[in-house]
N, C-alpha and C positions, 0 to 999 in steps of 0.2 A: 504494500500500500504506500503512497507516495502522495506528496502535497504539493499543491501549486501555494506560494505568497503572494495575499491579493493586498500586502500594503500595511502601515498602520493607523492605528486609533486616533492619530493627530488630524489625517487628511480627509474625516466626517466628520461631519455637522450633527448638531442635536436637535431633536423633535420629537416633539413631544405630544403623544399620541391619548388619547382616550384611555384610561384603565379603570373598571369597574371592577370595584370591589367586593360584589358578591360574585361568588364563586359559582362556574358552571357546572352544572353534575354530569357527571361519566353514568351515571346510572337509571335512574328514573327522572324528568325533566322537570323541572323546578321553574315555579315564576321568574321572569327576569326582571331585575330593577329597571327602571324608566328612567333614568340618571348617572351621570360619570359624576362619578366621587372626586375624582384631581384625574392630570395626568399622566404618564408614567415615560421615559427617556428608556427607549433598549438598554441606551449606554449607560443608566443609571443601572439597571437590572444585571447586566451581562459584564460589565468591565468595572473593577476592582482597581484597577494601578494602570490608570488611560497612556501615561509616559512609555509601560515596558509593556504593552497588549499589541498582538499582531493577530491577524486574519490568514487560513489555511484552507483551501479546499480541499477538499476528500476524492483518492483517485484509488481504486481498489478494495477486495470485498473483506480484508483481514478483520477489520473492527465489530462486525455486521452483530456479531453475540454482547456487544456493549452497546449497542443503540447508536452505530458510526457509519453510516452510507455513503457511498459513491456518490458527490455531489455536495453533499454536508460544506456545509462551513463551519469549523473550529474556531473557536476564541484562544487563542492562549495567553499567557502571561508568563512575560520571561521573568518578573522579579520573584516568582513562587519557588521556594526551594523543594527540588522535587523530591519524593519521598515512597517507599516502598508501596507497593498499590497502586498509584497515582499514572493516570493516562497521558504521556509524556510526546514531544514531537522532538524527534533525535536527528541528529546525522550523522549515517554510519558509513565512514569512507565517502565522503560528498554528494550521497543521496539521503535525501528528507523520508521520515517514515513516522506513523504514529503506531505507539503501542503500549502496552504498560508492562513499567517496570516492576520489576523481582527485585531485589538487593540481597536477601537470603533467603536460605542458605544459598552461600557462594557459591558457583560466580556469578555474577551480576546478568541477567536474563531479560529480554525486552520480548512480551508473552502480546501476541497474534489474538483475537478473540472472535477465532473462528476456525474449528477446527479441523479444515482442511489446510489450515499453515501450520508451519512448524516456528517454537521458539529460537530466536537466535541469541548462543551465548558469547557475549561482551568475552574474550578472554583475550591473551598477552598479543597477539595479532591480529587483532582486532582495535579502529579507533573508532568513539564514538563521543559525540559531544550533545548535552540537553538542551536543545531551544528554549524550553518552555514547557508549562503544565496544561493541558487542556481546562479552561474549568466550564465552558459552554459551547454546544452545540445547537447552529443556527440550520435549517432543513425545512425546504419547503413543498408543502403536502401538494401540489400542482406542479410536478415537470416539463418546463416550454411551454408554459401557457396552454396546457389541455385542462379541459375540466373532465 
């Protein structure tokens, strides 16, 4: 799996959208309020540290068992120090990849979550450097403008 960089958080603008504050049900369908509460800014919601956040698109099926599609937009944050578990955008040997890391037990593992890939393990011939932590995933339910 492999990311395009679409850029960062400096070069959007803020807008601020509608956000209603009651919650819509996944289950049985509930009145709707007739009223927007306040606004709501993506970038307020999705971007934590605006100075070290960058944008990645999603190109391959390896994430597909973490909720990571072909097409996705990634948030990440490079000031996040990344941490065992944590769904990370690497470069290993000058190609971008996301995955999440293992840290132990050693050696250090960047695990596929999809399991028709295999893990790749980080060892003495092997470089790899963290971009960044994913902490949101942008995906939209209409591809190319089909309904």
């Amino acid at each position: 799996m492999s990311c395009t960089l679409l850029g960062d958080y400096q070069s959007f603008s803020r807008l601020g959208i509608p956000f209603f504050l009651e919650r819509v049900s996944a289950g049985f369908p509930s009145p709707a309020e007739d009223y927007v509460e306040r606004t709501l800014d993506l970038n307020e919601l999705c971007i934590q540290h605006p100075a070290a956040t960058f944008f990645v698109r999603v190109q391959g099926e390896s994430m597909i068992e973490a909720g990571i599609y072909p097409d996705d937009v990634l948030v990440v944050d490079r000031s996040l120090r990344a941490t065992h578990g944590d769904i990370i955008i690497a470069s290993l040997e000058a190609e971008m990849t996301v995955k999440q890391l293992h840290l132990s037990p050693p050696p250090v593992r960047l695990l596929p979550r999809n399991a028709a890939y295999q893990p790749i393990i980080i060892d003495g011939d092997k470089v790899m450097e963290v971009f960044g932590v994913v902490t949101n995933v942008v995906r939209s339910l209409k591809r190319g403008g089909k309904s």
